[in-house]
C-alpha positions as CSV (number, residue, x, y, z in Angstrom):
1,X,-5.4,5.1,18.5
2,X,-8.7,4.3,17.3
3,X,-11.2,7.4,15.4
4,X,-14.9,5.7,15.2
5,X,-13.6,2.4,15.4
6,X,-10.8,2.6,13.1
7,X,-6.9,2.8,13.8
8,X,-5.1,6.1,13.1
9,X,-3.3,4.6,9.6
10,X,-6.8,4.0,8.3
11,X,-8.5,7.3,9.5
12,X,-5.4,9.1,7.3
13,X,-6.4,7.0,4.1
14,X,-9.7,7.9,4.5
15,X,-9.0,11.0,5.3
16,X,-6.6,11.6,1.9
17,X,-9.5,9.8,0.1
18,X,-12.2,12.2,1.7
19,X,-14.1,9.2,3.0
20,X,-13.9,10.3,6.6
21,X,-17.0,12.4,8.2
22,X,-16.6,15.8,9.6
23,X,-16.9,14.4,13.0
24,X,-14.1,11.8,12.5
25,X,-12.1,14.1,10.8
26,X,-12.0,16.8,13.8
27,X,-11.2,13.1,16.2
28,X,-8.6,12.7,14.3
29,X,-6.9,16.4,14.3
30,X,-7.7,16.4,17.5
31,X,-5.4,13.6,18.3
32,X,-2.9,14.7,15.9
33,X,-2.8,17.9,17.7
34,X,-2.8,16.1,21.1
35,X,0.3,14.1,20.3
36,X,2.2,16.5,18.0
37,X,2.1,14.6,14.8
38,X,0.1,17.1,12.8
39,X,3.0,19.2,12.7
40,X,5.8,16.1,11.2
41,X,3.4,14.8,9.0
42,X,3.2,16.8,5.3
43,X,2.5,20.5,5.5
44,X,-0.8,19.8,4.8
45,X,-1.9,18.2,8.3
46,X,-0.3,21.5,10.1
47,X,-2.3,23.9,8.1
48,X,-5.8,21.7,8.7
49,X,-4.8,21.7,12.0
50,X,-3.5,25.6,12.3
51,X,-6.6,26.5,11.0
52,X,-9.1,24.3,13.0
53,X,-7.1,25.8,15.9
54,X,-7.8,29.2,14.0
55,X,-11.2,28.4,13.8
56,X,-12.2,27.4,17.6
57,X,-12.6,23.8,16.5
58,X,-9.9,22.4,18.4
59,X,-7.8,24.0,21.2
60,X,-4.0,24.4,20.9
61,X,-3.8,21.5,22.7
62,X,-6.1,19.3,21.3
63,X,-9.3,19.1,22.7
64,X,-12.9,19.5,20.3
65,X,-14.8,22.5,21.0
66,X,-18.1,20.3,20.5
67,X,-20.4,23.8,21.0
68,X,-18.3,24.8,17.8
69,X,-18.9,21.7,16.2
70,X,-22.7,21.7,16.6
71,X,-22.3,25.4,15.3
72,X,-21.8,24.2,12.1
73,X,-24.3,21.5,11.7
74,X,-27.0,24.2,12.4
């Protein structure tokens, strides 16, 4: 799986090294959502992800709520 042209191993680097955007970083939880890996990976990932669900960013089952997203960046 690529987020914005990079594979899912690099998006987590960046991720841990906060290089990713906001935008990448909701891809990303969104597809660790979709596929269940945000809740095997370390605690961390299923609380980001818990709470973007919390937050209407991303649905329970992993898709972006994009309204929410622009939301934000007013």
């Amino acid at each position: 799986m690529a987020i914005g042209g990079i594979n899912m191993v690099d998006a987590i680097i960046r991720y841990e090294e906060g290089n990713l955007s906001l935008q990448e970083t909701i891809k990303m939880f969104s597809y660790l959502i979709k596929t269940g890996a945000a809740w095997k990976l370390q605690g961390s990932y299923g609380r980001t992800a818990h709470q973007m669900i919390l937050d209407g960013l991303i649905s329970p089952d992993g898709e972006v709520n994009w309204e929410k997203m622009e939301e934000l960046n007013d």
